[in-house]
C-alpha positions as CSV (number, residue, x, y, z in Angstrom):
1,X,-9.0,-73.5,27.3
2,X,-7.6,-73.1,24.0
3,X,-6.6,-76.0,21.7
4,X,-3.1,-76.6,23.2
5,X,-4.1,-76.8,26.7
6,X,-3.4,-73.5,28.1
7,X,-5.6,-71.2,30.0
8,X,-7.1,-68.6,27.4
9,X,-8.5,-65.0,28.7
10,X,-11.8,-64.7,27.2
11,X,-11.8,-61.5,24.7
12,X,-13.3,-58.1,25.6
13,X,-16.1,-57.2,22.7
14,X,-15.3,-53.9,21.7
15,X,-18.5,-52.4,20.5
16,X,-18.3,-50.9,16.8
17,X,-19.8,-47.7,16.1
18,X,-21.9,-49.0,13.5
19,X,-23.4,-51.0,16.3
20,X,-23.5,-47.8,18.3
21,X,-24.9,-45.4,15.6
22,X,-28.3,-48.2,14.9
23,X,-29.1,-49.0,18.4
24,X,-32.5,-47.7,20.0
25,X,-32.1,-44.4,21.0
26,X,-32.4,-41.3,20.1
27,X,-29.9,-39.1,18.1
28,X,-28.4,-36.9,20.5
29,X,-28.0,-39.5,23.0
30,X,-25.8,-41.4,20.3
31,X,-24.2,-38.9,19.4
32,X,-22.9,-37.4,22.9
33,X,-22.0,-41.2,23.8
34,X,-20.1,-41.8,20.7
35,X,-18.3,-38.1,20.3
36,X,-18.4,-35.9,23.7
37,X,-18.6,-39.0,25.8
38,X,-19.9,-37.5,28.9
39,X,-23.7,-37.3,29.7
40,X,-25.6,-33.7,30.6
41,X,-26.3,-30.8,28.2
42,X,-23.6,-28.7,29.7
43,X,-20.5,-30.9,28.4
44,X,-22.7,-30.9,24.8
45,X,-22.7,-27.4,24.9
46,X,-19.4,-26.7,25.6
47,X,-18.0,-29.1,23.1
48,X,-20.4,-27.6,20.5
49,X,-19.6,-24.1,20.8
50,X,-15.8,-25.0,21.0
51,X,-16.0,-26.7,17.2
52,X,-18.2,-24.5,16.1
53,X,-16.2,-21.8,16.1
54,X,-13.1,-23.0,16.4
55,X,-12.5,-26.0,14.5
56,X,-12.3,-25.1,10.7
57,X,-11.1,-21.7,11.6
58,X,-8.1,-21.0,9.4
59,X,-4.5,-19.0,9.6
60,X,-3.1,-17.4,13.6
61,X,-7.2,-16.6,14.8
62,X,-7.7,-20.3,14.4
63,X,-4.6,-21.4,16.0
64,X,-5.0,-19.2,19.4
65,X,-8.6,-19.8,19.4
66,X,-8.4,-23.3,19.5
67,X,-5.0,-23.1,22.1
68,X,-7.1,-21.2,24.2
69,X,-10.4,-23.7,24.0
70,X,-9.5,-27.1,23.4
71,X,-7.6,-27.1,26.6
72,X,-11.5,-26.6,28.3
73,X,-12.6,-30.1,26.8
74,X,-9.6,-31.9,27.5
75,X,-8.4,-33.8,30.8
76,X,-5.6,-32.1,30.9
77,X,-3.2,-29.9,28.6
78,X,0.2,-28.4,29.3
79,X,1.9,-25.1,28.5
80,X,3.0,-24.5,24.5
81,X,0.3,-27.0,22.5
82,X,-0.7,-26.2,18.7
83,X,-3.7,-27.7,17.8
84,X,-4.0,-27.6,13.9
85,X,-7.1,-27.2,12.1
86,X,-9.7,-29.6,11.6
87,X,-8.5,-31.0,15.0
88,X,-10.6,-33.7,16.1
89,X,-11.5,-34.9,19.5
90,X,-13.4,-37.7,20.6
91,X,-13.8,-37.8,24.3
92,X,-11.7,-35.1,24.9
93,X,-11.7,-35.7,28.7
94,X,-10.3,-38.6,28.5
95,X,-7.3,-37.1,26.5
96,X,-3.8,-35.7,28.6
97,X,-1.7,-33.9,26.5
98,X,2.4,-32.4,27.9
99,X,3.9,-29.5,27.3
100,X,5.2,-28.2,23.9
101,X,3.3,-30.5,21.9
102,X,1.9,-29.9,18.3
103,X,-1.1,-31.9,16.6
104,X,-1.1,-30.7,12.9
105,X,-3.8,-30.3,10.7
106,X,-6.8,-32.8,10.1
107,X,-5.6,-35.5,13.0
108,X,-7.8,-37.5,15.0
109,X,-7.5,-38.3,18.7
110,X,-10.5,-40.7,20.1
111,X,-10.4,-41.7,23.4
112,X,-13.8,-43.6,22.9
113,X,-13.9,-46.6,25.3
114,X,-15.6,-47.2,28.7
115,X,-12.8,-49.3,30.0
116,X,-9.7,-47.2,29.3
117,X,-7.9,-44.2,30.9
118,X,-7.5,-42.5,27.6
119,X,-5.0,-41.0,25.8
120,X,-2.1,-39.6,27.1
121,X,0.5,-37.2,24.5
122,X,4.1,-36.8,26.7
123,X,5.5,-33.4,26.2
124,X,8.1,-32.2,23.4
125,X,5.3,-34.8,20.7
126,X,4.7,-34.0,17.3
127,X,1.3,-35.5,16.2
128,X,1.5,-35.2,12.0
129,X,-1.0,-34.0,9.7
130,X,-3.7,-36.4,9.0
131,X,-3.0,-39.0,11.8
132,X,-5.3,-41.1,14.0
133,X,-4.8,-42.3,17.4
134,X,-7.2,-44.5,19.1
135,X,-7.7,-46.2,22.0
136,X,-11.2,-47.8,22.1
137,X,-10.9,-50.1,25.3
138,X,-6.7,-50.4,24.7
């Protein structure tokens, strides 16, 4: 009950990832819960090798690299998507993206969250340079 009278729904905690990062456990475990977001060492590896060498890559071999491989960590990617450099994504599976959309250089998309569905871009968006979009539980 709140103060007034009325029927309150109790809040959701929303863990912090300062919480996250000094929890028992060890480092790889925390870091595939907080970043890849799916257990096993297959999605680790796949997420790995994708920013590894396609991330920072600079001028048109980092652009098609990274529109050819970020579509294998996301949920679901249309036809036409840019993905700037320095592109980064936080439980990629958990992220939908249309058709014809651009995410410019040095954005964020984190999908981190065990009760949510994700993120989802429509098609014809333009995600620009430096953004954040988060969903953590939303």
């Amino acid at each position: 009950m709140s103060t007034d009278g009325s029927e309150t729904t109790p809040a959701r905690e929303i863990p912090r990832a300062q919480d996250q990062l000094f929890a028992r456990g060890s480092a790889l475990a925390k870091y595939r819960a907080l970043i890849v977001g799916r257990p096993g060492l297959g999605a680790l590896l796949a997420y790995e090798i994708v920013v590894v060498f396609t991330q920072a890559l600079p001028g048109a071999l980092g652009l098609a690299l990274r529109k050819i491989c970020y579509p294998w960590l996301l949920g679901a990617c249309g036809r036409n998507v840019v993905f700037g450099q320095n592109v980064v994504l936080r439980h990629p599976h958990k992220i939908r993206i249309g058709d014809n959309v651009v995410i410019d250089d040095n954005c964020l998309l984190d999908a981190k969250g065990d009760s949510n569905h994700g993120i989802r871009i429509g098609s014809g968006v333009f995600v620009g340079r430096n953004t954040i979009v988060s969903c953590k539980n939303g």
